[in-house]
TORVO-687055 format. One line per field, with one value per residue (C-alpha): residue in three letters; x, y, z; residue number from 1. Coordinates in steps of 0.5 Angstrom, whole numbers, plus 500, padded with zeros to 3 digits. Example, Ala and Ser with C-alpha at 12.3 -4.5 7.8 and 13.67 -1.06 7.14 Angstrom:
BEGIN
resn [Ala;Ser]
xx [525;527]
yy [491;498]
zz [516;514]
resi [1;2]
This chain:
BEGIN
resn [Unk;Unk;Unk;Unk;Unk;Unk;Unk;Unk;Unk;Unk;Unk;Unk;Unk;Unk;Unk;Unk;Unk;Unk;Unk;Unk;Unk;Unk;Unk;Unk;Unk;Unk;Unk;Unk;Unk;Unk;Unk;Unk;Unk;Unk;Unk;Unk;Unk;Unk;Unk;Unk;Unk;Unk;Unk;Unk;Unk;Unk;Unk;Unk;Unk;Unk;Unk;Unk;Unk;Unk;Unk;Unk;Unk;Unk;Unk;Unk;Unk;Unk;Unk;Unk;Unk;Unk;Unk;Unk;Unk;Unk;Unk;Unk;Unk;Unk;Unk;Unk;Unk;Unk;Unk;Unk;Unk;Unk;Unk;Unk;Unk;Unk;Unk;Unk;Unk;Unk;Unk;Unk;Unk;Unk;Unk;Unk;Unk;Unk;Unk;Unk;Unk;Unk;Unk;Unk;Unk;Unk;Unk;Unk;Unk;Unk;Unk;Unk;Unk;Unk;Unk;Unk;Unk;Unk;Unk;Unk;Unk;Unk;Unk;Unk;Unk;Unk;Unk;Unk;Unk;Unk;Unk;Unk;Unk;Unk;Unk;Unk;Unk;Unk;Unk;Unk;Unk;Unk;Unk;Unk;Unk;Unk;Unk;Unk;Unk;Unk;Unk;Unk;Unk;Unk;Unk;Unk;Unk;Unk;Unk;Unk;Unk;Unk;Unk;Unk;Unk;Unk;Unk;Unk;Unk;Unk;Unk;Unk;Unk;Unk;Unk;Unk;Unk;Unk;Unk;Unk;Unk;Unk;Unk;Unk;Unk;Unk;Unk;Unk;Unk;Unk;Unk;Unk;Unk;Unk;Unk;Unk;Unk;Unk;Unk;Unk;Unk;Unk;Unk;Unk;Unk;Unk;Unk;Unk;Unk;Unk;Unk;Unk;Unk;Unk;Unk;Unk;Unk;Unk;Unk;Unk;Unk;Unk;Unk;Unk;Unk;Unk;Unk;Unk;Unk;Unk;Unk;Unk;Unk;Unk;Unk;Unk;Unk;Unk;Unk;Unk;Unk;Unk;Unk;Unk;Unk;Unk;Unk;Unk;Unk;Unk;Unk;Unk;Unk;Unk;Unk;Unk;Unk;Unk;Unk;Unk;Unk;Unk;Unk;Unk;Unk;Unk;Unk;Unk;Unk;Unk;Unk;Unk;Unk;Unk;Unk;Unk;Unk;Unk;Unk;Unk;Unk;Unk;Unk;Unk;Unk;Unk;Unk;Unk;Unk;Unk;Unk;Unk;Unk;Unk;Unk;Unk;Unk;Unk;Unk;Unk;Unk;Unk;Unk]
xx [112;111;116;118;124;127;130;127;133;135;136;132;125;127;128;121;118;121;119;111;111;112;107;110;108;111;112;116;119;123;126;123;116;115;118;115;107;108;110;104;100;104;106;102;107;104;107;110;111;117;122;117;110;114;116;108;106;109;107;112;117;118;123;127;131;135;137;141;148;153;156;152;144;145;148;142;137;139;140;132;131;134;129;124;124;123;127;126;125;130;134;138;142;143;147;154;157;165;165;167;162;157;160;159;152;149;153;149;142;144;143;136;135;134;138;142;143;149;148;152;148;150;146;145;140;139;137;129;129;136;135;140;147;146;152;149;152;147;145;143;135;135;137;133;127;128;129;123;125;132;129;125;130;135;135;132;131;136;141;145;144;148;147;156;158;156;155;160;162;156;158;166;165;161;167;172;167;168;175;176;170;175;182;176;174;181;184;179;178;187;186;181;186;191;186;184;191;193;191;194;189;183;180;172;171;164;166;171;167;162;167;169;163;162;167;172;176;174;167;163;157;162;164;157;155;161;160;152;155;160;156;152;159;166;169;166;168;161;164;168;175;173;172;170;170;165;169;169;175;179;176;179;186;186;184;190;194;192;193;199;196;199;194;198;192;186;191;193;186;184;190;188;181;185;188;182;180;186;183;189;195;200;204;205;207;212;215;215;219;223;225;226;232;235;234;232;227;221;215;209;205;198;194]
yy [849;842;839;831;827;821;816;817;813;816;822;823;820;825;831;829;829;837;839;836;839;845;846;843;839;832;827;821;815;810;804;800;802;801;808;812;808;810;816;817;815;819;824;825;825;824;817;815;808;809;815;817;817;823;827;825;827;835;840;845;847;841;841;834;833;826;823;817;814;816;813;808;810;817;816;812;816;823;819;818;825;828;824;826;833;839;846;850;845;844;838;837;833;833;826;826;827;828;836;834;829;835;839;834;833;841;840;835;837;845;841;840;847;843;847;843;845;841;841;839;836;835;833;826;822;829;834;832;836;841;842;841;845;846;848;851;851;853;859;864;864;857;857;863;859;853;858;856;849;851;856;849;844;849;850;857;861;866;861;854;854;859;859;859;859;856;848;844;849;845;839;841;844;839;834;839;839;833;832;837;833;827;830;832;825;823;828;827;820;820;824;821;815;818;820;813;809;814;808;811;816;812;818;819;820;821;826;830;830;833;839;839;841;847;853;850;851;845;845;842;838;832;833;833;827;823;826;823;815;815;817;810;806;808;801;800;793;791;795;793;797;799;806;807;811;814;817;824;824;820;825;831;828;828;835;837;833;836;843;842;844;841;837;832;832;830;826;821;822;818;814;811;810;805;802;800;797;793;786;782;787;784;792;791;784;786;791;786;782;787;790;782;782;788;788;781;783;778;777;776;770;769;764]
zz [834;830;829;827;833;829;834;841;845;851;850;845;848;854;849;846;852;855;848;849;857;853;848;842;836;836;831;833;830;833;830;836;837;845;847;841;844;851;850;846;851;857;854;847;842;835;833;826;823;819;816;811;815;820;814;811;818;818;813;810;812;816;821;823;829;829;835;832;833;830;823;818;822;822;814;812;815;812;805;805;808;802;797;802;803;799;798;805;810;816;818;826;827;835;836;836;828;826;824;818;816;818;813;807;809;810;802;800;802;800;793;794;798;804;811;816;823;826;834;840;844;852;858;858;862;866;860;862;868;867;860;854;854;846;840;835;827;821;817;820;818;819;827;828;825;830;836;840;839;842;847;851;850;853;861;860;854;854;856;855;848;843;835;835;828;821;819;823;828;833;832;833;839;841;840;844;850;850;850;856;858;858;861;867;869;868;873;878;878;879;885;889;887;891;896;897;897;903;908;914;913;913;908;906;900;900;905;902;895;898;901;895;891;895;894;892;885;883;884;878;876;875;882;884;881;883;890;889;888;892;897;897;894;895;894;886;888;882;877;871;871;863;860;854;849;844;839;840;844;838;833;838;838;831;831;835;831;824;827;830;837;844;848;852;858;853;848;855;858;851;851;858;856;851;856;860;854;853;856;853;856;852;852;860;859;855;860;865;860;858;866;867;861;863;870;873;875;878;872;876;873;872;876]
resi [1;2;3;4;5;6;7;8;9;10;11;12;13;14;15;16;17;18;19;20;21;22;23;24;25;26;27;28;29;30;31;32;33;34;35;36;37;38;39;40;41;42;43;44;45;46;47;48;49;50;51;52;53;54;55;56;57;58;59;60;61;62;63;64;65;66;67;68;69;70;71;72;73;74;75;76;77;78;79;80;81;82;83;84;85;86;87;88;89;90;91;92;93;94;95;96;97;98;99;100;101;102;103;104;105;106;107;108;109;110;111;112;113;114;115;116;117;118;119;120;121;122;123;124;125;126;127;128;129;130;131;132;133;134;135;136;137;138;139;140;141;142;143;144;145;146;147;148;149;150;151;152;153;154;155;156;157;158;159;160;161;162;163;164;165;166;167;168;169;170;171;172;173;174;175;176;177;178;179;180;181;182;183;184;185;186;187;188;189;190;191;192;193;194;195;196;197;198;199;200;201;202;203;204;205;206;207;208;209;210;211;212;213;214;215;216;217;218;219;220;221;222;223;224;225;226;227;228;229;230;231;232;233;234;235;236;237;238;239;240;241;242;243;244;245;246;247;248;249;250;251;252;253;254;255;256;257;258;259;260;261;262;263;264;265;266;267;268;269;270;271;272;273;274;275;276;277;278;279;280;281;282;283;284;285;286;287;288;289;290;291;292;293;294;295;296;297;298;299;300;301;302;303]
């Protein structure tokens, strides 16, 4: 099947490479061309010059697959699609996108009868060698009509992938994954935490991970990939003590507070991402002050 990648980062590069290895047809256009000429020259991508050359370059119905940052790179793009493309062609978007915005943009594109597909994308860097865990929102006759793009992305044809609503239901599954995906992290990170300030046990974590990934119910391919780091580094002296976030998070938030839905795990897990963020920390130096008005206690000054 041909198809056209628009932006080849890193998970986009590596999406067009799986879909080469398997016999697909693509044409790739990234904005910085070093990435789409050694794919060419390794992988044997078409390459593209600009949006326009991509879409010159397939032949009706065209298939589209975006692979941009969230927001203005993501919007601009789809703007020129719309004046580009014709009735019965297909456009993917598997980056990260608020559910919301998926929906305005298939609107939009339904104008000129142009399908759009919203498709949560997960498995990072790993995805080349594991295959992609993908979330699948669109019309029924457009997914089906992607499905062999699908089948090769995924970590086998019959799974890792699933068609799971109409538009918008992709990327808002996505989003939610990604909030569990959140209090996960933090659950982990503030048990291994505890693990290492217990002094008198003198406890390796490298060592106790491992155990970990194997029967226990904790077991996951997180708890194998932090196993894997502390392996090498348990002290993680070199690294800032900074998490951020990419939105997603936020935007799951929001979604429980717009339904009404308690979700105090992956609310705090944002919020302590916030906190990592916070380089100023006037909220902790106000508490200092506070406990000092009321209680007299000590208020450590910086050096």
């Amino acid at each position: 099947m041909k198809l056209a990648m628009i932006g080849l980062g890193k998970m986009g590069a590596n999406m067009a490479r799986r879909l080469l290895r398997a016999g697909h047809e693509v044409v790739g256009y990234n904005r910085s061309p070093t990435i789409t000429g050694e794919l060419t020259q390794q992988e044997g991508l078409l390459p593209a010059t600009s949006v326009e050359d991509a879409v010159a370059k397939l032949s009706p119905p065209r298939v589209l697959w975006l692979m941009l940052p969230c927001g203005s790179p993501t919007e601009d793009t789809l703007l020129r699609l719309h004046d580009l493309l014709e009735a019965g062609d297909i456009v993917v978007d598997g980056g990260n996108a608020n559910y919301h915005d998926s929906q305005r943009r298939a609107a939009d594109m339904a104008e000129r009868g142009i399908h759009f597909i919203d498709a949560g994308t997960s498995g990072g860097v790993w995805g080349l060698d594991n295959g992609y865990c993908m979330m699948v929102g669109g019309e029924d006759a457009a997914v089906a009509a992607i499905t062999p793009i699908l089948r090769s992305l995924a970590p086998a044809p019959d799974r890792g992938w699933a068609h799971v609503g109409p538009v918008g239901a992709g990327h808002f599954t996505k989003m939610i994954h990604n909030g569990i995906e959140y209090g996960m992290m933090q659950a982990m990170a503030e048990g291994l935490h505890l693990l290492k300030n217990k002094r008198e046990f003198q406890l390796d974590l490298a060592q106790i991970t491992e155990l970990w990934r194997h029967s226990s119910v904790v077991r996951s391919w997180l708890l194998d990939l932090t196993a894997d780091f502390l392996r090498h580094d348990q002290q993680l002296e070199d690294v800032a003590p900074v998490v951020a976030d990419s939105g997603e998070g936020r935007w799951t938030v929001d979604e429980a507070t717009a339904q009404g839905t308690p979700a105090p795990v992956l609310a705090l897990a944002l919020h302590m991402r916030f906190a990592s963020q916070d380089q100023a920390g006037y909220g902790n130096r106000l508490l200092a002050m506070m406990r000092n008005a009321f209680g007299g206690h000590a208020v450590t000054k910086k050096d």
